[in-house]
C-alpha positions, 0 to 999 in steps of 0.5 A, spaced: 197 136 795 195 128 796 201 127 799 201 131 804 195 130 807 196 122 807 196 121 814 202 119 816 208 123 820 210 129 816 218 133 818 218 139 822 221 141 817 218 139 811 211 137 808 214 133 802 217 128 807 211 124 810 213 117 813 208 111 817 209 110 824 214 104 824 218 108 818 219 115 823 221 109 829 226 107 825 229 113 822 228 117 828 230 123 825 227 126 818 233 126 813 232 134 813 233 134 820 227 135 822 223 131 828 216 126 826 210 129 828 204 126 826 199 130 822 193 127 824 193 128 831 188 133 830 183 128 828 183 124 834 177 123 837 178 118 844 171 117 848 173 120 854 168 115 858 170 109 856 177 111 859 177 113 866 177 105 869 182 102 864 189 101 867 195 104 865 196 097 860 189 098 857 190 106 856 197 105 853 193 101 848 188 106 847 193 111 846 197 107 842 192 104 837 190 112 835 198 114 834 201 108 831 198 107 823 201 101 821 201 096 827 196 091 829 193 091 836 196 085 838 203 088 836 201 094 840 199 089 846 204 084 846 209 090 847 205 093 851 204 088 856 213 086 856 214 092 857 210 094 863 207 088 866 213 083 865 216 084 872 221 091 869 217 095 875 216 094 882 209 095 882 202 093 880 202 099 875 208 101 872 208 109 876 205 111 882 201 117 884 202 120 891 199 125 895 203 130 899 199 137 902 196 140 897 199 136 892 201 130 887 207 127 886 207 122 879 212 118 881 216 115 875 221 113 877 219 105 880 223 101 873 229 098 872 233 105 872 229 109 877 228 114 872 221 117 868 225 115 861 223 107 863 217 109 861 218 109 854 225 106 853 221 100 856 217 098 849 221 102 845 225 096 842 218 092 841 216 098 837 222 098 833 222 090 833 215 091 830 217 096 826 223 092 822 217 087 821 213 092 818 217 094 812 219 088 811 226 091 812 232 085 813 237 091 815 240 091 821 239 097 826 244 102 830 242 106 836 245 112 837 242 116 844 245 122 847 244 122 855 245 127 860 244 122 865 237 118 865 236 116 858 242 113 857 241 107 862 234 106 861 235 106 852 242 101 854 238 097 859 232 097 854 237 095 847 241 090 851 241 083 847 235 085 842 236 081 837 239 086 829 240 092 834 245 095 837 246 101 841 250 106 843 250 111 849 254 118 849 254 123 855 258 129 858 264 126 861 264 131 868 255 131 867 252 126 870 252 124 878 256 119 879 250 113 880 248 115 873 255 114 870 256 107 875 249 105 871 252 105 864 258 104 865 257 097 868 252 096 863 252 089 860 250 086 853 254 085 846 250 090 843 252 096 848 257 101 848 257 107 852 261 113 850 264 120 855 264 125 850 269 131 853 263 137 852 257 138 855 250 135 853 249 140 848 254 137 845 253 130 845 246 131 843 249 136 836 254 131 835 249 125 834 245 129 830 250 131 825 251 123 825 244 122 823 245 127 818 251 124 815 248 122 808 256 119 806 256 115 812 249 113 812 250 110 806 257 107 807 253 103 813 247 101 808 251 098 804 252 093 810 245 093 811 246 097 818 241 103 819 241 109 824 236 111 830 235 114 836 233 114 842 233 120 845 226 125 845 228 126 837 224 119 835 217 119 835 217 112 839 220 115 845 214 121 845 209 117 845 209 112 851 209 119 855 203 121 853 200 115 857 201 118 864 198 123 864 191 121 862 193 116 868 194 120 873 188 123 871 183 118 872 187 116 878 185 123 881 177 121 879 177 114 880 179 117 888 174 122 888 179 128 888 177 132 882 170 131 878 169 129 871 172 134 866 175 138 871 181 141 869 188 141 872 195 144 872 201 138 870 208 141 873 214 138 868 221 139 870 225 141 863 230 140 859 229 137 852 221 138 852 220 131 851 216 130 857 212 137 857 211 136 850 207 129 852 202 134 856 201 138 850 199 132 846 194 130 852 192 136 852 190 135 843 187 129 845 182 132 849 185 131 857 182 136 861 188 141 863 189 148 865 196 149 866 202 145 863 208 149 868 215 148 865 220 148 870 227 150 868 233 150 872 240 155 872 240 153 865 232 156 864 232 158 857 226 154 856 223 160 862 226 165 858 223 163 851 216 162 854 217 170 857 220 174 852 218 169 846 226 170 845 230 163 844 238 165 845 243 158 847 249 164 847 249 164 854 253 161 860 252 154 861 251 150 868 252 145 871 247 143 877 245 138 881 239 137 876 244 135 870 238 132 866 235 139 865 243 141 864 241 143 856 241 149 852 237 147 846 231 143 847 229 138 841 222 138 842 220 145 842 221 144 835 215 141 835 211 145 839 213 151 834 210 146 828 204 145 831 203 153 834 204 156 827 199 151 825 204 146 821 208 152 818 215 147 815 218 153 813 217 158 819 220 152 823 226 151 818 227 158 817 227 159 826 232 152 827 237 155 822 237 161 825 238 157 832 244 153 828 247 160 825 246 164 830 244 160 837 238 164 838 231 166 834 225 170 835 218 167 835 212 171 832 208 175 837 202 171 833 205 164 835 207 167 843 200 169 843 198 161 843 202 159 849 197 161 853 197 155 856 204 155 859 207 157 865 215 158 865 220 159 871 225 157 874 230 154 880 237 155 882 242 150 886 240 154 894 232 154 891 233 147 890 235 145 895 231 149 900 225 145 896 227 138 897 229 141 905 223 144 906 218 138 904 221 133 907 222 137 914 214 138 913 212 132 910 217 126 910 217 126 903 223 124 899 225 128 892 230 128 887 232 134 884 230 135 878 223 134 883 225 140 887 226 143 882 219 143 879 216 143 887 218 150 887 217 153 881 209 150 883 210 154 889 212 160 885 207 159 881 201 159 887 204 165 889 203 169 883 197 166 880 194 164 886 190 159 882 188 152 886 187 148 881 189 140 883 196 140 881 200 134 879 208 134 880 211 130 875 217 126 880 222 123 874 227 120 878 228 117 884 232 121 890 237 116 891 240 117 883 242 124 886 244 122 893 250 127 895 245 133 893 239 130 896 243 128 902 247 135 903 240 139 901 237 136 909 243 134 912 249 139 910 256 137 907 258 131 908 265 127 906 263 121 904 263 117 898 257 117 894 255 110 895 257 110 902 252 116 903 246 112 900 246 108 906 246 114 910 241 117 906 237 112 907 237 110 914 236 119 916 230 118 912 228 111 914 226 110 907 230 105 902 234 104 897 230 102 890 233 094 888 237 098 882 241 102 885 244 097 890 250 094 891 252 099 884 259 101 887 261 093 886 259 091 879 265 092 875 265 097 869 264 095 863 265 101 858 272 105 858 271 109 852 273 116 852 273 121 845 273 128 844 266 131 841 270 132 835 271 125 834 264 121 835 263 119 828 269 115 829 267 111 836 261 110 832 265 107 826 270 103 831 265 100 835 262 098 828 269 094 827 269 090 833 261 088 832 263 085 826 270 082 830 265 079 835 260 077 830 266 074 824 
């Protein structure tokens, strides 16, 4: 019983398996498969009144010295400020809040890759740097990071050239935009390789996971002081930086005089992993004022169906969208959800992840669905989506990428049937012109352009501009060529490592 209640992170799966903050960095994924939660997060008690004034650096530090158990303040703050205030993001402060009519656009999209992921990937090599020195580890550590579309970049640009650490990207072939795969294939740096897997993100994300899991190769690369992680949501370091922009968007509504102190409002989150809206709920535990958390899903809304029927069923047909960061049909991070909902019930939550792997679906208990209150599910298909990015921007000039559409119209449904005018904040997570052709044909029409060709169009249509990132892409040169089917990703990992040691001999 003493060790389960050390303070610590605990395995969704198993109270047995309890780990620091630099050892669940590291690991990424629990050895039973579980993801890391912190069993503390309950005991948190952060003085709202000292945080209003802070800016985003000073609150990241707040947040970060309540989660991270074995870091120093200093560690916390160094990363803090590479990450966030050493010329990565455009502006002053990493992300932006806009108002657009009755709403907020929290646009995070002003990084290195024009994507929400920048948020976190941006300091998760100085967590993981830290944390190698944390336990006095000497190995060397190899990311393994399932994309479908953003976060692949942004872990690539985050890795490239850290020291001991080395990363690979897989994505779905046929399941990216064309920006996104032309940003990681041309990605540089010795320690990065990137992957098409013939399958869709599911896969990838399946296949990585497996190869975490694989206790035999795990020790074959132990003996070559190599380790696994991971980048994706799955690790613990790449959820935490996402609780941050919620308590700031927050106190940018206050310090604006738009809401007063204490006063609720909704978040709404464009879906796929649940990493993001999961972020939210932690905010929520930590005491920030929220009303709703409105998960947003596109074709592929099995999360809108769990959240209405309680029934979480993968066996369905898969679509591909103009949104593909939302192209998923398991959603890591619900397990988390689950964990904390069922009041930290491990063997519940393993009982409902095996029944998901055996048989693609599971229901959840009535009990546990009554405590989801404070989530609203819908969902958007390719004509809606479109007619939102259409319709806001024809009102307001207002630019969206899709996934943005995708939540701007679920919040429209949402005010429809609630009629509830809380100050909603829309959570924007990439910049339009990573998805150019759709956003283009949304207020356009067709168009037979190339996708590069279109940016300019685009941007001279809307007389807004092409963020620095995204310029000129279609002449860098590829850098990445490897292909495999989904089978044989154990063996890219193993052949890459082959080459690592070649360059290295």
């Amino acid at each position: 019983m003493e060790e389960i209640m050390k303070k610590g992170y605990n395995s969704t799966r198993s109270k047995d398996i309890t780990v620091t903050a630099s050892q669940g960095i590291l690991r990424g994924l629990a050895p039973d498969g579980g993801l890391f939660v912190p069993n503390f997060i309950h005991n948190i008690q952060l003085d709202q009144t000292k945080l209003s004034k802070k800016n985003y650096g000073e609150l990241a530090q707040v947040i970060f010295t309540a989660f991270l158990d074995d870091f120093s303040e200093k560690q916390i703050a160094d990363a803090i400020q590479n990450a966030y205030y050493s010329g990565k993001f455009e502006e002053k402060e990493p992300v932006n809040l806009k108002k657009v009519e009755d709403r907020y656009f929290l646009e995070l999209f002003h990084g290195p890759t024009c994507a929400f992921k920048d948020m976190a990937l941006t300091i998760l090599p100085y967590f993981m740097v830290e944390s190698i020195k944390n336990v006095n580890s000497h190995n060397k550590i190899l990311i393994l990071t399932a994309t479908s579309g953003d976060t692949g970049k942004a872990a690539l640009e985050g890795f490239a050239n850290v020291d001991d650490i080395s990363i690979i990207v897989f994505y779905p072939k046929d399941g990216v935009s064309t920006i996104q795969e032309k940003q990681m294939l041309t990605q540089i740096g010795d320690n990065t390789c990137v992957v098409g897997i013939s399958g869709n993100f599911d896969d990838t994300q399946n296949g990585v996971k497996e190869i975490l899991n694989d206790v035999e190769l795990g020790q074959k690369l132990a003996k070559s002081n190599v380790l696994f992680s991971s980048a994706n949501s799955i690790n613990i370091g790449r959820l935490l930086p996402q609780v941050v922009y919620y308590f700031y968007s927050y106190y940018e509504l206050l310090n604006r005089g738009e809401i007063v102190d204490g006063e609720e409002i909704n978040f709404v989150v464009p879906t796929g992993n649940f990493g993001n809206i999961l972020a939210g709920y932690y905010a929520k535990q930590l005491g920030l004022p929220i009303h709703k958390l409105i998960c947003a899903s596109n074709a592929n809304k099995v999360l809108t169906d769990f959240f209405e029927t309680g029934t979480y069923d993968r066996n369905r047909e898969f679509y591909k969208t103009s949104s593909p960061s939302m192209d998923i049909l398991i959603s890591s991070n619900l397990e988390r959800l689950l964990y904390d909902l069922s009041n930290e019930d491990s063997e519940a939550v393993s009982s409902l992840m095996k029944q998901l792997n055996t048989q693609g679906s599971y229901q959840a208990s009535k009990t546990l669905m009554e405590k989801t209150q404070l989530f609203y599910a819908g969902a958007a298909d390719e004509l809606e989506t479109a007619e939102s990015i259409k319709d806001i921007f024809e009102k307001t000039h207002y630019l969206m990428d899709p996934h943005t559409g995708v939540a701007n119209k679920v919040y429209n449904d949402y005010l429809k049937e609630t009629g509830d005018i809380t100050k909603t904040v829309i959570v924007s997570t990439a910049s339009p012109y990573k998805f150019g052709r759709a956003v283009y044909e949304s207020i356009f029409g067709a168009s037979d352009l190339d996708d590069y060709s279109l940016l300019d169009c685009l941007a001279q249509k809307t007389n807004t501009q092409i963020p620095a990132p995204l310029r000129d892409l279609d002449k860098k040169e590829n850098r990445h060529s490897v292909q495999c089917h989904k089978t044989d990703m154990s063996k890219a990992v193993v052949d890459f490592l082959k080459d690592q040691e070649k360059n290295h001999a």
